[in-house]
Structure formats: structure tokens, C-alpha cells
ZAKOLBA-459286 format. One record per residue: residue number from 1; x, y, z of N, C-alpha, C in turn; residue in one letter. Coordinates in steps of 0.02 Angstrom, whole numbers, plus 32768, in hexadecimal, padded with zeros to 4 digits. Layout:
residues N
    i    nX    nY    nZ   caX   caY   caZ    cX    cY    cZ  aa
  NUM     X     Y     Z     X     Y     Z     X     Y     Z   A
...
END
This chain:
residues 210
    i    nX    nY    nZ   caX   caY   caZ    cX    cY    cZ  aa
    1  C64B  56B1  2218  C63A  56E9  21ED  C62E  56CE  21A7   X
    2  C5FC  56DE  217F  C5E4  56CA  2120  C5C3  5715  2126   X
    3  C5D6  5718  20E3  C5B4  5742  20B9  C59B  5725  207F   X
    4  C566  5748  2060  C565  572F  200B  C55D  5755  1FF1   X
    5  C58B  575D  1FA7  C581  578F  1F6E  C56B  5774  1F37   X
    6  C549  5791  1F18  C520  577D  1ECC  C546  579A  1EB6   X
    7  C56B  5763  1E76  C577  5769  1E42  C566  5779  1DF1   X
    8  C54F  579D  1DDF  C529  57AD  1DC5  C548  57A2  1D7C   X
    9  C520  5793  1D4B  C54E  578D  1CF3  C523  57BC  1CDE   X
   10  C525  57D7  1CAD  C516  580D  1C7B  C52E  580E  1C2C   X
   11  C4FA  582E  1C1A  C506  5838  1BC4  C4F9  5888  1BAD   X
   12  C535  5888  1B97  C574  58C8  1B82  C571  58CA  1B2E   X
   13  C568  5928  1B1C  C585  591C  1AE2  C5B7  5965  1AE6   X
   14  C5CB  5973  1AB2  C5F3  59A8  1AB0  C5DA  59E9  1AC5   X
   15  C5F4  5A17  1ADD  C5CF  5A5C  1AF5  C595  5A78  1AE0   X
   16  C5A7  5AA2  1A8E  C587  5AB4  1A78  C54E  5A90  1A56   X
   17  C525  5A65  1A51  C4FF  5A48  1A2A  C4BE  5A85  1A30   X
   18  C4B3  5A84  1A6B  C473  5A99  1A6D  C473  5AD3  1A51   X
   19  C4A9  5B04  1A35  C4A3  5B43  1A13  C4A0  5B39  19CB   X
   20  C48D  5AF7  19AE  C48A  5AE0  1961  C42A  5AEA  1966   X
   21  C3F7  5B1B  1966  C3BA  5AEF  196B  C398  5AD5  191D   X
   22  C3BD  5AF1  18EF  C3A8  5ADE  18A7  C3CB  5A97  1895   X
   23  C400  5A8A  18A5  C41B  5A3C  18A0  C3FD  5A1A  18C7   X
   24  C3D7  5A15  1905  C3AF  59F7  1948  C367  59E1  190E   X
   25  C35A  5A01  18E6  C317  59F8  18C5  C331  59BA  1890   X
   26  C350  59AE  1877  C35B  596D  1858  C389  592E  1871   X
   27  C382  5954  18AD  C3CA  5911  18D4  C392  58DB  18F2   X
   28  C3B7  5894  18EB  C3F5  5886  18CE  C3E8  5875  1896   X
   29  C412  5891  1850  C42D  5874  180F  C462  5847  1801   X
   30  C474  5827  182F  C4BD  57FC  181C  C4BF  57D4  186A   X
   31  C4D7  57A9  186C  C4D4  5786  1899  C500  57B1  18C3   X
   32  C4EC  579F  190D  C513  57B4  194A  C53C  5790  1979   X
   33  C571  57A6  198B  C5B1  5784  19A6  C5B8  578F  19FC   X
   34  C5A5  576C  1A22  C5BA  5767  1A62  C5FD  5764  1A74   X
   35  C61B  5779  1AA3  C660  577B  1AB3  C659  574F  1AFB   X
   36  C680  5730  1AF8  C66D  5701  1B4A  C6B9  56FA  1B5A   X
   37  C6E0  5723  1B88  C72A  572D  1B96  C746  56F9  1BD8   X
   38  C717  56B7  1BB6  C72C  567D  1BDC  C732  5640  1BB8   X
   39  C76B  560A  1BD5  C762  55C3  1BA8  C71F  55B0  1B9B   X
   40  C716  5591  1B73  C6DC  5568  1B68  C6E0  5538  1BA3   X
   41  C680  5527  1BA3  C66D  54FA  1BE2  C65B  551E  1C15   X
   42  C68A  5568  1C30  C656  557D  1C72  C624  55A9  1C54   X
   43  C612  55CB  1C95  C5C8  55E9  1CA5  C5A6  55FB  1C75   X
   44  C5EA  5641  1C5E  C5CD  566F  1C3D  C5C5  564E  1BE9   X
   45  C5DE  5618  1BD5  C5F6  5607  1BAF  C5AC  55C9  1B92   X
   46  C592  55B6  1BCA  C552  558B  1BC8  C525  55CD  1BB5   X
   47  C51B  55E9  1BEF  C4E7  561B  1BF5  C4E2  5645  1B93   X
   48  C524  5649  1B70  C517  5674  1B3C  C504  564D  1B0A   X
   49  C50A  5602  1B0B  C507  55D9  1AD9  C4A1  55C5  1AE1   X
   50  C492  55D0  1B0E  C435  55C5  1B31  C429  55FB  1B07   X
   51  C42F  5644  1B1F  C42E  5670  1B14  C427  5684  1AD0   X
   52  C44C  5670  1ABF  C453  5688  1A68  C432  566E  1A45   X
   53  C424  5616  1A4D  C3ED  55F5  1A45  C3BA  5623  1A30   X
   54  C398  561E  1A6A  C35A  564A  1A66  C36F  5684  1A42   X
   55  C396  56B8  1A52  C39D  56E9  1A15  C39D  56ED  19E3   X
   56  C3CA  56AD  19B2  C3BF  5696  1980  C369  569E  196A   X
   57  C353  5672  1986  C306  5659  1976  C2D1  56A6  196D   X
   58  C2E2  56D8  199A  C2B5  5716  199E  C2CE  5743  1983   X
   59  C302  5746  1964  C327  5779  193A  C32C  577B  18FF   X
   60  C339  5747  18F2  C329  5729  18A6  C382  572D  1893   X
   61  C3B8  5740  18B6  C3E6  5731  18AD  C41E  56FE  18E1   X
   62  C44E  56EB  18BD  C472  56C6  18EC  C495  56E0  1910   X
   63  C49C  56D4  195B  C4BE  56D9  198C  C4F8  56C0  1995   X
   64  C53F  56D4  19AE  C564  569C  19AF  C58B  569F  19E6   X
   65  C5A3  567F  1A07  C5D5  567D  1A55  C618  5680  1A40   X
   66  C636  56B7  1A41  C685  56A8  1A39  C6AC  56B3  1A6F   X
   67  C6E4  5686  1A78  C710  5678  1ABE  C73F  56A4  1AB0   X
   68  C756  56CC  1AE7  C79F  56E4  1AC3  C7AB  56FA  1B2B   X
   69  C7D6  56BA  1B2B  C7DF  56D0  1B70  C81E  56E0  1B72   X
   70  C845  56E5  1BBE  C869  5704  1BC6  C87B  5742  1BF3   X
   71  C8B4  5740  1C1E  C8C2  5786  1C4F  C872  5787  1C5C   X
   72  C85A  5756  1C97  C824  5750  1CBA  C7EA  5788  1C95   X
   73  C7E3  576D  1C58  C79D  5790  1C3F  C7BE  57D6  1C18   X
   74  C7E4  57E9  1C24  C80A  5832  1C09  C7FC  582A  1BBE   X
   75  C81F  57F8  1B9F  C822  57FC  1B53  C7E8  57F4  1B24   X
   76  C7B3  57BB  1B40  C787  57DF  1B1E  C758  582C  1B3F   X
   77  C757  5826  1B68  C726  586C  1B8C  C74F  58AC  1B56   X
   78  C786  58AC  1B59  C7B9  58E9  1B25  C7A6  58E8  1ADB   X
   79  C79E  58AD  1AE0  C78D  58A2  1A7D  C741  58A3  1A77   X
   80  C718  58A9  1A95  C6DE  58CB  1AA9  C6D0  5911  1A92   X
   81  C6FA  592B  1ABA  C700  5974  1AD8  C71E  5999  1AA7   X
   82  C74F  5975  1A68  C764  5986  1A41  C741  5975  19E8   X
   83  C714  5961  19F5  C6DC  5949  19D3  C6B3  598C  19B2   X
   84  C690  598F  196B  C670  59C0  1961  C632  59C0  198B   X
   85  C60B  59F0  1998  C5C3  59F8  19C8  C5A1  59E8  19AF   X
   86  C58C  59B3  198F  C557  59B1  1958  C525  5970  1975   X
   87  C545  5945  19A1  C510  5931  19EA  C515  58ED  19BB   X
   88  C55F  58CA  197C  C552  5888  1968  C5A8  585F  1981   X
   89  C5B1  5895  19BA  C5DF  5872  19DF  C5CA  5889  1A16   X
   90  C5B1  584E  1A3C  C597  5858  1A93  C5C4  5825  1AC9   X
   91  C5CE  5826  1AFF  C5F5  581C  1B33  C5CD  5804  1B59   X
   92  C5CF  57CA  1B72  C5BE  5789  1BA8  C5E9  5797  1BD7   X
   93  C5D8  57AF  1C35  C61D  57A7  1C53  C5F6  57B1  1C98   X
   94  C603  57A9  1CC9  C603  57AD  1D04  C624  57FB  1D20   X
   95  C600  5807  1D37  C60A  5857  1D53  C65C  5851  1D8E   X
   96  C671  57F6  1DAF  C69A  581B  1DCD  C6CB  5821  1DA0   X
   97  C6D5  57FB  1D63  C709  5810  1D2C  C72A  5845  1D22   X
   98  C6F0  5892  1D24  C6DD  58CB  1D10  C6FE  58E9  1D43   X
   99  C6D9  58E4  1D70  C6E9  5902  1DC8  C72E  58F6  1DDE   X
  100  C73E  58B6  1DE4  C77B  589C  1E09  C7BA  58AD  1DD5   X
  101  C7AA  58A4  1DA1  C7DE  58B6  1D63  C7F4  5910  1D74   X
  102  C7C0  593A  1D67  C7D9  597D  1D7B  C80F  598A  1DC0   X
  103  C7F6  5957  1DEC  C823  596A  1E2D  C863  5944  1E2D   X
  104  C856  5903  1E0C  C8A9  58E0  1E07  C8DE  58EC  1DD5   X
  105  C8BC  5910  1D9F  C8F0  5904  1D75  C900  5960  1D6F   X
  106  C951  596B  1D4F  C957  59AC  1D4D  C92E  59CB  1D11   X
  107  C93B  5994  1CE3  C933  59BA  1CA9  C900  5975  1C7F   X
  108  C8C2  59B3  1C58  C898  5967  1C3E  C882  598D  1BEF   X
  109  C867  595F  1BC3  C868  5969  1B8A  C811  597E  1B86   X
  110  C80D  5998  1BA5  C7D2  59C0  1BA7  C7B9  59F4  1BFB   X
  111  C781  5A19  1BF7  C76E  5A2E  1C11  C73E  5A20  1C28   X
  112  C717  59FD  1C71  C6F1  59FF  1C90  C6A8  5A24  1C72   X
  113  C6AF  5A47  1C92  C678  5A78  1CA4  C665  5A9D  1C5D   X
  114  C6A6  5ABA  1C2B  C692  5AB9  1BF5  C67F  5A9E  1BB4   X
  115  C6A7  5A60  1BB0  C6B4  5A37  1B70  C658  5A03  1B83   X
  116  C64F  59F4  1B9F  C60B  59D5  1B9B  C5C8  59DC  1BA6   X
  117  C584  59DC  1B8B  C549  59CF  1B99  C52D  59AC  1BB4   X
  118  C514  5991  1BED  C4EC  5966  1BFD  C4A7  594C  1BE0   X
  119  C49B  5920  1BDB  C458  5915  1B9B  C431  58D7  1BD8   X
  120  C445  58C8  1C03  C411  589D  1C29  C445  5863  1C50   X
  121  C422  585A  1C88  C437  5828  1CC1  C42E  57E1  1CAD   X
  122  C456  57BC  1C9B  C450  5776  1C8F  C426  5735  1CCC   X
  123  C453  5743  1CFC  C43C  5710  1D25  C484  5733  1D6A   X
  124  C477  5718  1D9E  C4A5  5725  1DF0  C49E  56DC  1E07   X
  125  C4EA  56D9  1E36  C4E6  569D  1E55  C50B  56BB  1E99   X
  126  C4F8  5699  1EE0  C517  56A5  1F07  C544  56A8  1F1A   X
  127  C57F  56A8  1F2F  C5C9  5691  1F48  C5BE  5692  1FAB   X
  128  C5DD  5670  1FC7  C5EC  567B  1FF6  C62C  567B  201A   X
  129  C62C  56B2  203D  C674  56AF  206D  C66A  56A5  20C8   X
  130  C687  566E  20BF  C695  565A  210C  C6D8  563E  212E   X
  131  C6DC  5646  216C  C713  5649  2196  C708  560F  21CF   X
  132  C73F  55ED  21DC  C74B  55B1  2217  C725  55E4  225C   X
  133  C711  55AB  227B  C6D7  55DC  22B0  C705  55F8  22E8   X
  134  C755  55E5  22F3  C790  55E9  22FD  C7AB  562B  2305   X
  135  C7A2  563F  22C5  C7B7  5687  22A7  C790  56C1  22BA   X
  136  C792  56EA  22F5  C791  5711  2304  C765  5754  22D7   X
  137  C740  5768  22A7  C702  578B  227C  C6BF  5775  2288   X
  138  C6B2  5797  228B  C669  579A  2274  C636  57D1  2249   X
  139  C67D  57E8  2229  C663  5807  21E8  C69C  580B  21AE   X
  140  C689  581A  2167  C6B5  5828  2137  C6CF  5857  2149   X
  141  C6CE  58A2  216B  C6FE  58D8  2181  C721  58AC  21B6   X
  142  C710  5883  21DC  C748  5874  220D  C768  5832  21EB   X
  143  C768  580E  21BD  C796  57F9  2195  C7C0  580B  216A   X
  144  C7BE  584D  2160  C7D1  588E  213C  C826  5891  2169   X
  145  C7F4  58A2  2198  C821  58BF  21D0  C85E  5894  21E1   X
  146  C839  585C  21E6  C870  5811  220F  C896  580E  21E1   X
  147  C891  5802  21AC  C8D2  57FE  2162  C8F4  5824  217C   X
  148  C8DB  5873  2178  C8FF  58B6  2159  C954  58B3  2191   X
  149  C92C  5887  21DA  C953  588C  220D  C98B  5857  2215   X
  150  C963  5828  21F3  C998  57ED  21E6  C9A9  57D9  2198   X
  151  C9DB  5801  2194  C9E5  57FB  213C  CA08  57BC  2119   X
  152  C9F2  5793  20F5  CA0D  5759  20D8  C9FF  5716  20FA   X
  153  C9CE  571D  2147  C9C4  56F4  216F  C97B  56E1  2171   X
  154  C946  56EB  2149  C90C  56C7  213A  C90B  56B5  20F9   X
  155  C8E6  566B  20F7  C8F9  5632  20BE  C8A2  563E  2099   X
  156  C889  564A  2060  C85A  563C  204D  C847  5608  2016   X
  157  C810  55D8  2020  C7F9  559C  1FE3  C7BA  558C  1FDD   X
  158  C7AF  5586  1F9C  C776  558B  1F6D  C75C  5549  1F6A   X
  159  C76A  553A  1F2D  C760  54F2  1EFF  C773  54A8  1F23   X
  160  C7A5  54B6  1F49  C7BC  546E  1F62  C798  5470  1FA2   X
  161  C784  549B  1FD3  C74F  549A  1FF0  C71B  545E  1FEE   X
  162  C6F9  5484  1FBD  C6C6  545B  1F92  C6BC  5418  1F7A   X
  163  C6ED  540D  1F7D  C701  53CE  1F67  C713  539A  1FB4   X
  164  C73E  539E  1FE6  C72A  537D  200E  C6FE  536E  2023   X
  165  C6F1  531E  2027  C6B3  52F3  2043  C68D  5306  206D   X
  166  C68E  532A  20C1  C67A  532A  20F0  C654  537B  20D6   X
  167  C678  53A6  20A8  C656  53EA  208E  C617  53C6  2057   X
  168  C629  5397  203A  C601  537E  1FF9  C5BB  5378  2023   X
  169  C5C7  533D  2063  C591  5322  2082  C55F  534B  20A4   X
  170  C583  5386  20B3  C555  53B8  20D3  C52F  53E2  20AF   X
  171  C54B  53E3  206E  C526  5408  2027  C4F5  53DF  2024   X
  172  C4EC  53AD  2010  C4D3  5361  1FF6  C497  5363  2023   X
  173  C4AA  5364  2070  C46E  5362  2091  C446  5398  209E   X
  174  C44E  53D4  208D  C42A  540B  2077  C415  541F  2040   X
  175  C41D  5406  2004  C403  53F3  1FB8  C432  5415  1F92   X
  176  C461  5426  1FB1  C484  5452  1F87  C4DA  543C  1F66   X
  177  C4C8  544A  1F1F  C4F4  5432  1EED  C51E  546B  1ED6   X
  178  C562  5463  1EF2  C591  5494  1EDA  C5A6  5492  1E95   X
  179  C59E  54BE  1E67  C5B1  549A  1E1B  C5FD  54A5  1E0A   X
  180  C614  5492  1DE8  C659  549C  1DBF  C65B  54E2  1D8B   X
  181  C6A7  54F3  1DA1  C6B5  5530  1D7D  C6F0  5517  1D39   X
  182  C6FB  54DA  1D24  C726  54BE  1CF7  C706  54A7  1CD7   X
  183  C715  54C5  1C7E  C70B  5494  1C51  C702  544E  1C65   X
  184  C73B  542E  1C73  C722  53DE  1C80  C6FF  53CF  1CAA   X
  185  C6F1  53F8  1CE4  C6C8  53C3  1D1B  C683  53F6  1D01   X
  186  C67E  5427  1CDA  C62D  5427  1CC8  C60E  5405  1C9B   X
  187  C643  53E1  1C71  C63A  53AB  1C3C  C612  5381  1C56   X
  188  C644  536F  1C93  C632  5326  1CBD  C5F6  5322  1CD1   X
  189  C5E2  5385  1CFB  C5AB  538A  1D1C  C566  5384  1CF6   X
  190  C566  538A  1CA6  C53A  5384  1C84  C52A  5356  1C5E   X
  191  C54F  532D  1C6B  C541  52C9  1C4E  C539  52C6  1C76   X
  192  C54D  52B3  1CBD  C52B  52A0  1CF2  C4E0  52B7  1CEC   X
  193  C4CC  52E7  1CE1  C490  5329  1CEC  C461  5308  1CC5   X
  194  C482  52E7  1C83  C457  52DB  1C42  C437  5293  1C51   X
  195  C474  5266  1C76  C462  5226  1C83  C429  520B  1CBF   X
  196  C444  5242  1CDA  C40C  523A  1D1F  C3B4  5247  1CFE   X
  197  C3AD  5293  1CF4  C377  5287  1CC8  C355  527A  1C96   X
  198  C385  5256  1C75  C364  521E  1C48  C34E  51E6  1C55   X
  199  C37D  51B4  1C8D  C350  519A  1CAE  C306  519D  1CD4   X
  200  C30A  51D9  1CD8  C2BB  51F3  1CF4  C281  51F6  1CD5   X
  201  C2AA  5213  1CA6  C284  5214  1C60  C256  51E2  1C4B   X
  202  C298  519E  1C2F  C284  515F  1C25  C24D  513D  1C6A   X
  203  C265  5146  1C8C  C238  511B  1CE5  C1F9  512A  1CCC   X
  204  C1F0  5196  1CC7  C1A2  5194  1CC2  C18A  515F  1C8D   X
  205  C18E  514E  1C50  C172  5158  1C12  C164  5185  1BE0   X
  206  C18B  51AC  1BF9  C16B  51E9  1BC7  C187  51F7  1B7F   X
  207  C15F  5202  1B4A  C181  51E1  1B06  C14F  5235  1AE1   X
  208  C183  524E  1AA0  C18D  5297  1A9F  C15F  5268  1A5A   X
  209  C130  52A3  1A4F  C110  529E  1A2A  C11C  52C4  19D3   X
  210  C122  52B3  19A8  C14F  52C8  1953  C103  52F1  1948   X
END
């Protein structure tokens, strides 16, 4: 049994913005502040620093990525949410943050459904879930089920997965490169990234013209 869910990231600002339309006519006047409610180095955290880039450049103001992680995305998504509407504090985050946060936690420093705007889809990445061919499903409701029946007696793993050799080799020989979700090993993954094609670079000849 696999399934795959897209993960999807998104960019958030406070509720009300869009009921300002006379402030919308001179925005932005002051530079704008991204909230990215993760360490520096992952996803969302690359993705806002590209991002803003370019925003910078077409806005005529500066963009900026600020980290404020914590209680799995909670603290900044709240300080977001608690933010004036004025659309120069916006929110970098992955929707299951949003989603999964409402159902796990009792109590959260914001509201879902009310405290945010959606302003556009960043980018989605797949996930997949699969099961030893062993294990008895052949669907996510009947893995539902098998837990529900055996409580405390199915083991689930992610990352270290991934990382064993014989999983690496089977990626490898299908072209496919699992990336890193840690500051350090996306460090790693992007000197590696830089060194490889620079060599390529250099092989062609190709020389950037001033």
C-alpha cells in the first residue's frame, strides 16, 4: 500500500488586509517582513529568502525572512495572526502546519480559518506513505483501521529510512534524490549542489560575460 500527499507551502497575511483598498493603492511603503516559523536552512526558509529576492527587485521595497520557530510552526503562524492587517507582515508555511496544528493541539495562538488570508501557492512536494508488503492494507482507511485495532503496536519511520543504503540505491537508480529536512544536511546538500555544478560549468568553457 503508498499513497502520496502534496504538501503544499503558502503565503499568508493577516485576515483583514483585503478590506484596506485605499492603503492597497500605495503598498508597499516600507519594507516587508516574512515570517518563516522554521529554523533557518529548511524549505520554507530557502523558498522565502529566493522569493523575496525577486520581491525586493519588483517592489521597490525590501523583503525580509524572519525565523521565529517553535511549538512546530505555532509561534510564528500566532505572531502573524496577531500582526496588524496591513499585508507588511506575511507568513511562509506549509498548509500541514495549519491543518495538523488545529487537530493536535488543544489550544493555539491563533485561528485557522479566521486569523489568515491566503495570497498565493508557493510551490507542493510529494510525500509518500508506504507499508512492508507483509502488512496486511491496501489502503490508507485500512491502515486507519489496523492501528485503531492494534493500539501502540505499529512502528512508523521517515528520515532514517532514507538514509539506508539499499533505500538510497533504489532512489539513485530511478533518478531520484531525497533531499534533507535539517539545517545541516541542507548546508551540506548545497555545497555539494554548488560544487558539482561548477565543475560543469568550468568542463563546458563557459565564461560570463561583464
Amino acid at each position: 500500500m503508498n499513497a502520496i500527499n502534496k504538501i503544499t507551502i503558502a503565503l499568508y497575511v493577516a485576515a483583514s488586509l483585503f478590506a484596506l483598498p485605499a492603503a492597497a493603492q500605495t503598498y508597499p511603503s516600507k519594507p516587508i517582513r516574512v515570517i518563516v516559523p522554521y529554523p533557518p536552512g529548511g524549505t520554507s526558509d530557502i523558498l522565502t529568502r529566493l522569493i523575496g529576492a525577486k520581491l525586493t527587485e519588483s517592489l521597490g521595497q525590501q523583503v525580509i525572512a524572519d525565523n521565529r520557530s517553535g511549538a512546530s510552526g505555532n509561534i510564528g503562524s500566532g505572531l502573524v495572526a496577531r500582526s496588524a492587517p496591513d499585508g507588511y507582515t506575511l507568513l511562509l508555511t506549509d498548509i500541514g502546519n495549519l491543518t495538523i496544528s488545529s487537530v493536535v493541539f488543544a489550544k493555539l495562538p491563533f485561528n485557522v480559518l479566521e486569523d489568515f488570508t491566503p495570497v498565493t501557492t508557493v510551490s507542493y512536494s510529494p510525500h509518500l506513505l508506504a507499508t512492508h508488503p507483509s502488512v496486511p492494507v491496501k489502503t490508507t482507511q485500512d491502515l486507519i483501521a489496523l492501528a485503531k485495532s492494534h493500539p501502540g503496536k505499529l512502528n512508523g519511520e521517515e528520515t532514517r529510512i532514507l538514509g539506508l543504503p539499499d533505500i538510497r540505491q533504489k532512489l539513485d537508480s530511478q533518478g531520484t534524490t531525497p533531499l534533507p529536512n535539517t539545517p545541516q544536511a541542507t548546508a551540506r546538500w548545497l555545497a555539494d549542489e554548488r560544487a558539482r555544478w561548477l565543475s560543469v560549468v568550468k568542463a563546458s568553457g563557459f565564461k560570463l560575460e561583464q
